[in-house]
NUGU-895364 format. One record per residue: x negated, y negated, z negated of N, C-alpha, C, O in turn; residue number from 1. Coordinates in pm, whole numbers, plus 50000, padded with zeros to 5 digits. Layout:
! NUGU-895364
X,Y,Z,X,Y,Z,X,Y,Z,X,Y,Z,NUM
...
***
This chain:
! NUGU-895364
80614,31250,41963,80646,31194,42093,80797,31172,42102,80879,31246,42048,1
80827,31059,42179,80997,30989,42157,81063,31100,42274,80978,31161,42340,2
81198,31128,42300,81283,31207,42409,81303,31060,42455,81394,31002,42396,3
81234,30986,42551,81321,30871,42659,81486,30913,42656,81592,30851,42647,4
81443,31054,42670,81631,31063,42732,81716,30988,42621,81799,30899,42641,5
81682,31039,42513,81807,31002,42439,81748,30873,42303,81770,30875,42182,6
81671,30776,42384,81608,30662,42316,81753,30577,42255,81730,30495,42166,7
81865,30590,42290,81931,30531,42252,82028,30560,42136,82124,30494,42094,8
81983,30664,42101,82012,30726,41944,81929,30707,41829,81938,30734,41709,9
81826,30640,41918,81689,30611,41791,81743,30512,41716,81834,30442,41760,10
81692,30498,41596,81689,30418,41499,81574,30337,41425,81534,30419,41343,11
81517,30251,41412,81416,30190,41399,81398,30273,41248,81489,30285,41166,12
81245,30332,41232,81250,30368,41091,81055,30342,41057,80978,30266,41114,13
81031,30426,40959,80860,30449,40923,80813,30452,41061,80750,30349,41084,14
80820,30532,41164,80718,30542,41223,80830,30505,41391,80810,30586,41482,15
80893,30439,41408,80916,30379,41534,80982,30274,41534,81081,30246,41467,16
80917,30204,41624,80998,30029,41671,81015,29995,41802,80954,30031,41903,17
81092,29934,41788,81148,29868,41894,81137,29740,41938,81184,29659,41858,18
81082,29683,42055,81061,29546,42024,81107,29486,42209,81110,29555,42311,19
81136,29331,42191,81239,29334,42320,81150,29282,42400,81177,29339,42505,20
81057,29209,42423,80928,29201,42502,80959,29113,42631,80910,29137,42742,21
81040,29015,42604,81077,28947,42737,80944,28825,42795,80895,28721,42750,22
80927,28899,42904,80815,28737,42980,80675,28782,42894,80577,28810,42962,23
80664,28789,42769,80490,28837,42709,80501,28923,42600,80602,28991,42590,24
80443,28927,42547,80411,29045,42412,80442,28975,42284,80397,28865,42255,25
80535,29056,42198,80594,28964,42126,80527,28994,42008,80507,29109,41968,26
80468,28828,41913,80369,28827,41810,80385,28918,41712,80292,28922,41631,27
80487,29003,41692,80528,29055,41571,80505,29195,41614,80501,29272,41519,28
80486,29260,41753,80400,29405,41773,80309,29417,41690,80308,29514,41613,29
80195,29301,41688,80037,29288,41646,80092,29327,41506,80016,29414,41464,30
80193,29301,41412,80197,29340,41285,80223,29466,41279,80194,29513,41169,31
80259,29530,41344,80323,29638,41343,80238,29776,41390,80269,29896,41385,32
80148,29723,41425,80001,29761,41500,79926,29791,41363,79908,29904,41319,33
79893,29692,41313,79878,29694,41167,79885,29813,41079,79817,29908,41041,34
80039,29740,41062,80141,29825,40953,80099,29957,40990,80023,30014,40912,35
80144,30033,41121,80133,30143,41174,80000,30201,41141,79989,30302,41071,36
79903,30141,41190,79748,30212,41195,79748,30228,41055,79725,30346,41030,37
79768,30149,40936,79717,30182,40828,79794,30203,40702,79784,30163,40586,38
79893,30297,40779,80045,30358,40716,79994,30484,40808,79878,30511,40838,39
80132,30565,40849,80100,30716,40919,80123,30674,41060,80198,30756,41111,40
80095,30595,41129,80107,30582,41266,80249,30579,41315,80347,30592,41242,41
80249,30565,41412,80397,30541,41515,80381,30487,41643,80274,30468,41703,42
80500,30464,41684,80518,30438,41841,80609,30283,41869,80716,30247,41820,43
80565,30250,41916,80641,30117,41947,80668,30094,42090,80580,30090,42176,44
80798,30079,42114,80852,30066,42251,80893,29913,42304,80956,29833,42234,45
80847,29886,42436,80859,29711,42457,80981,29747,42535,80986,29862,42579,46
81098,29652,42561,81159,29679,42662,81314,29723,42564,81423,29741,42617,47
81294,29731,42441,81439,29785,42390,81446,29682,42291,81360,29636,42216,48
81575,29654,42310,81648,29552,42154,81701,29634,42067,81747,29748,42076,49
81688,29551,41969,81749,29615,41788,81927,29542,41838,81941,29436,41899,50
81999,29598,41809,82110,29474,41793,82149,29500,41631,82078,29571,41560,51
82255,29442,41590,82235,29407,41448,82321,29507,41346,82339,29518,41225,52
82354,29558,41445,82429,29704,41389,82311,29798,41405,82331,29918,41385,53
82191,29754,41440,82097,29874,41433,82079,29956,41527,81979,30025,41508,54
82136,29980,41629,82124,30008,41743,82045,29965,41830,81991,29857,41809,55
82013,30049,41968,81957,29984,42079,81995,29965,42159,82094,30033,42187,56
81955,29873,42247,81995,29805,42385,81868,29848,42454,81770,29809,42390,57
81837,29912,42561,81760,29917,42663,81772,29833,42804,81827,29857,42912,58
81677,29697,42739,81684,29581,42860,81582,29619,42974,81615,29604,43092,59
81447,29674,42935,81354,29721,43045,81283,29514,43060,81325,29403,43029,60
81146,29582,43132,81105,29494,43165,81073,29451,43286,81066,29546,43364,61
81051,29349,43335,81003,29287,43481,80879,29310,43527,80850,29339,43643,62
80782,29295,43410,80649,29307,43496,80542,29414,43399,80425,29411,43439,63
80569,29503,43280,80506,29538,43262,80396,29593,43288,80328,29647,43200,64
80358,29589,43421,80180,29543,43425,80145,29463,43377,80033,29485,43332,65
80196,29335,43351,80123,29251,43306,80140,29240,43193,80083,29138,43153,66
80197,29298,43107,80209,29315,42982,80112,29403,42938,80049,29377,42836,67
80089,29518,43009,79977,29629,42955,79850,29577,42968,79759,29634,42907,68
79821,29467,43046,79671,29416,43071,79655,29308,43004,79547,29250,42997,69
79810,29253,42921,79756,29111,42798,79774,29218,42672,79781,29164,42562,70
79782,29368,42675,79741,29395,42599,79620,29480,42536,79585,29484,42418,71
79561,29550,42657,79420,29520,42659,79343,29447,42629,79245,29472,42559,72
79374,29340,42678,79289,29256,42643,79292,29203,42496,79201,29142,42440,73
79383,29227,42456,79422,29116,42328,79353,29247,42246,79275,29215,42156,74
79370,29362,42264,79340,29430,42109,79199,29451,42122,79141,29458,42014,75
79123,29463,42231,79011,29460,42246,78903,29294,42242,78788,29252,42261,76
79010,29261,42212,78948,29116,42145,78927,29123,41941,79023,29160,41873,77
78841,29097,41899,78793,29143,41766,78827,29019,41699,78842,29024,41577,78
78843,28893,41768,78928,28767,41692,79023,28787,41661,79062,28739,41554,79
79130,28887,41759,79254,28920,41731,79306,29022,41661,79402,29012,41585,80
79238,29134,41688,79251,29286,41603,79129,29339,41551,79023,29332,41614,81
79139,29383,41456,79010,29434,41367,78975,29538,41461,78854,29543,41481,82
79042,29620,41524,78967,29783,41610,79093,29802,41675,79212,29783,41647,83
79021,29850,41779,79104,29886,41884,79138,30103,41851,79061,30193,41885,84
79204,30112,41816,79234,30253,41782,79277,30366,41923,79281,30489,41925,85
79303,30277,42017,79391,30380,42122,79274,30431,42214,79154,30439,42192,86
79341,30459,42311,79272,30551,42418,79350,30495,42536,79458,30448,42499,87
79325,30482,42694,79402,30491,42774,79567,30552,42758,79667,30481,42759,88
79565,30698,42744,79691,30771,42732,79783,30728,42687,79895,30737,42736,89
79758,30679,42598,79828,30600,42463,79902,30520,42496,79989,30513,42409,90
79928,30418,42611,79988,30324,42627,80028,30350,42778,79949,30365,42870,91
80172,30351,42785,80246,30423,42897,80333,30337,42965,80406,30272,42892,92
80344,30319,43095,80471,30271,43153,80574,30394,43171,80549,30500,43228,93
80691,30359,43112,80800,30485,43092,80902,30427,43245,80877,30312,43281,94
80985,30487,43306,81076,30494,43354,81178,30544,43308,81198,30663,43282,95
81274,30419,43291,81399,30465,43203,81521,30431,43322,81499,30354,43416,96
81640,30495,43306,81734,30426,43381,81803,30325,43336,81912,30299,43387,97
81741,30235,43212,81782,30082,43181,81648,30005,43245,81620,29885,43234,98
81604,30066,43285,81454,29999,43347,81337,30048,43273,81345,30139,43190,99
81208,29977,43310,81085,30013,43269,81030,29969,43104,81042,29859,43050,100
80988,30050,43068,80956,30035,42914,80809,30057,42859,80787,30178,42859,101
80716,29995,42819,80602,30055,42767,80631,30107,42634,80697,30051,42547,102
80564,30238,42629,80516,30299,42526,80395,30312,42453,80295,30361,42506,103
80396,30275,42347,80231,30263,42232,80230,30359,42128,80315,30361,42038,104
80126,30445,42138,80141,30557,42021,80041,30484,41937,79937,30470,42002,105
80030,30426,41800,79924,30403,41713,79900,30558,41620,79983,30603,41541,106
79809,30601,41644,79744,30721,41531,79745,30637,41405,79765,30516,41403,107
79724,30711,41307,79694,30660,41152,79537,30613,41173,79457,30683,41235,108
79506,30498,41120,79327,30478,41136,79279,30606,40974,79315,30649,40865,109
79177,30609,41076,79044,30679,40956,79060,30606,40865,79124,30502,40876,110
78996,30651,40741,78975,30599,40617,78830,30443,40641,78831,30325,40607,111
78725,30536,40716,78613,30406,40788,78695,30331,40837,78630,30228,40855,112
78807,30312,40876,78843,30246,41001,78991,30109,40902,79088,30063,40962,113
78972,30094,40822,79115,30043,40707,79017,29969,40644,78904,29997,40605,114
79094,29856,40643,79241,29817,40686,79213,29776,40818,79116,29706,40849,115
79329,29837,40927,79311,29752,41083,79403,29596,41029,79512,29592,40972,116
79317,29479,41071,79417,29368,41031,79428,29269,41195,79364,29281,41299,117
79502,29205,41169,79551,29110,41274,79430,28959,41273,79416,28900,41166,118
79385,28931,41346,79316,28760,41296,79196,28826,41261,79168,28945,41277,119
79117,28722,41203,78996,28759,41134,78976,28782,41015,78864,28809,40973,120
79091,28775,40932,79095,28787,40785,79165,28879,40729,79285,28858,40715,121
79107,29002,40683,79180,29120,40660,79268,29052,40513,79358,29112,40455,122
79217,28918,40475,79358,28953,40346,79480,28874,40376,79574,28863,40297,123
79473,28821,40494,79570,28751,40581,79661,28817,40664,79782,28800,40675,124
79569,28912,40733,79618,29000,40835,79618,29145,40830,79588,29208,40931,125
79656,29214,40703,79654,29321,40679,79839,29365,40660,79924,29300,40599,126
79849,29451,40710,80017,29492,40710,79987,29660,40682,79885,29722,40710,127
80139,29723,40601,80139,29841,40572,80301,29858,40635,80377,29764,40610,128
80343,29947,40696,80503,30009,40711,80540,30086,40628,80489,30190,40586,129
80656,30020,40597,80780,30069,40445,80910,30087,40571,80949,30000,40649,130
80945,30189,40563,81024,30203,40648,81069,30165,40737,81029,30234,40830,131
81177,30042,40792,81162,29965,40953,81118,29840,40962,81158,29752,41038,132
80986,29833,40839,80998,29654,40784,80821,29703,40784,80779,29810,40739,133
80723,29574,40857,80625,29585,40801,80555,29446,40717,80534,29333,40761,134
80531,29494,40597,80482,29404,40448,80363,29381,40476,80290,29475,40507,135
80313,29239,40470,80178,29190,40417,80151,29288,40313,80234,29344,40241,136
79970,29307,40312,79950,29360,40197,79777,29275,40156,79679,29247,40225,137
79801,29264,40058,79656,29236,40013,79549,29313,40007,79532,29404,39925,138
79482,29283,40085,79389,29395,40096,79338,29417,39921,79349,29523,39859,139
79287,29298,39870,79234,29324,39700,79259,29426,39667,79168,29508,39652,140
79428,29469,39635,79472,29558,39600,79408,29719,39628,79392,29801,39537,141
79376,29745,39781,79314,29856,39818,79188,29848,39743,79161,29958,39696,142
79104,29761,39717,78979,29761,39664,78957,29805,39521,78872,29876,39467,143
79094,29720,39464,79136,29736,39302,79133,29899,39292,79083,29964,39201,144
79181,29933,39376,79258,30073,39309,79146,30172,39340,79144,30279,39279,145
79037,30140,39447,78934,30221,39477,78803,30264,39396,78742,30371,39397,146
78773,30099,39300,78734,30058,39195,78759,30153,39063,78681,30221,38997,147
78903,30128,39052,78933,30200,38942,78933,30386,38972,78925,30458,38872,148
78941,30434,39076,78911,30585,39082,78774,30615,39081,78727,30726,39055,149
78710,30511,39110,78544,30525,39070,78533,30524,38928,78516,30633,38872,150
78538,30431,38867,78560,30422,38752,78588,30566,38637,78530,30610,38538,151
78695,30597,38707,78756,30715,38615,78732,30846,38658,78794,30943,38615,152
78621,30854,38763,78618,30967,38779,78459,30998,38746,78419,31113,38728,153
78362,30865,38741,78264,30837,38679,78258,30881,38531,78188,30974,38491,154
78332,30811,38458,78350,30861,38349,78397,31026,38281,78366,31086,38178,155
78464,31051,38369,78474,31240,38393,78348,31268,38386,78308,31309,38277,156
78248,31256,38499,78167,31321,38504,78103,31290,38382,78074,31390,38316,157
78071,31178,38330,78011,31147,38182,78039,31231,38047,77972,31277,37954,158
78146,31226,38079,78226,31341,37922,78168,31479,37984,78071,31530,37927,159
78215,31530,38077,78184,31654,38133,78019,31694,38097,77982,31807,38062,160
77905,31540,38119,77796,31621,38104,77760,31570,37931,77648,31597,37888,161
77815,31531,37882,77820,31490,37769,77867,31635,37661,77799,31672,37566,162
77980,31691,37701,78010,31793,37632,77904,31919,37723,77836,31971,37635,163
77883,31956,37802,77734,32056,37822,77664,32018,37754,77629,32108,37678,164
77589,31871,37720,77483,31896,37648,77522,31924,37504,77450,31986,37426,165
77675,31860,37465,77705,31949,37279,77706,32091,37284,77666,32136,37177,166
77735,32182,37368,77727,32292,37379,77630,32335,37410,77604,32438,37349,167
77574,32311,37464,77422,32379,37483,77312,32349,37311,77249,32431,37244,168
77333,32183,37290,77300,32191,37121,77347,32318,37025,77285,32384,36941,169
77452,32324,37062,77546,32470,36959,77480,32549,36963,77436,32598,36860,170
77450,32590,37072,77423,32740,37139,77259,32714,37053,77259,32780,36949,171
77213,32687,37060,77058,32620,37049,77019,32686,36900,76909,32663,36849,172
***
């Protein structure tokens, strides 16, 4: 959980962002939504700027009601987000003294629950977070590598019952 108080020491990293959210919801949360759910989770705050020294600016917003209800709606739309991961709690109007800020906690998704992607095409819309940057990822890749631990752990068990039955021949 972020200290509001001292949001302005934060630094955009793995697990928090910052995003400036003026007038609607800015397209590049939804990646980060992503990235987050199917990386270790994080928090994303609307209402604060990056400036380019890396720092924040706390602009606050005008109407975040209406920001929290186009975002309801949007993640609970299945054209737009693969699963909706949150809960009520989860998504907060903060009171800051730069103004009002929403707060989004994304949990890490379940293993059932991966890749959360953006769109309808998880190999389009799949994102992972590398520190304050979130990367397309191909989903293939997750499949590749799931493949191959089947694979090799299949074959374990093969040698494994392969050498019981030479030993049990021995013994014999």
């Amino acid at each position: 959980m972020l200290n509001f108080e001292k949001l302005k020491e934060y630094k955009e990293n793995n697990c928090f962002e910052a995003k400036l959210a003026i007038g609607e919801l800015p397209k590049s949360m939804w990646e980060t939504y992503s990235a987050f759910a199917n990386t270790n989770g994080g928090v994303i705050v609307l209402g604060v700027e990056e400036k380019t020294d890396k720092s924040l600016n706390i602009v606050g917003l005008d109407n975040p009601e209406k920001l929290v209800t186009d975002f309801w709606n949007t993640i609970n739309n299945s054209q737009k987000v693969s699963i909706n991961l949150l809960s009520d709690d989860k998504v907060n109007i903060i009171e800051h003294e730069g103004g009002k800020l929403i707060s989004i906690e994304i949990p890490r998704a379940e293993r059932v629950d991966r890749p959360v992607y953006i769109g309808e095409n998880p190999l389009k819309g799949t994102y992972k977070r590398c520190g304050e940057g979130d990367f397309h990822v191909p989903v293939m890749y997750g499949l590749i590598c799931q493949t191959m631990i089947f694979y090799i752990v299949s074959e374990l068990w093969l040698m494994a019952m392969m050498a019981n039955c030479i030993q049990r021949l021995a013994d014999f």
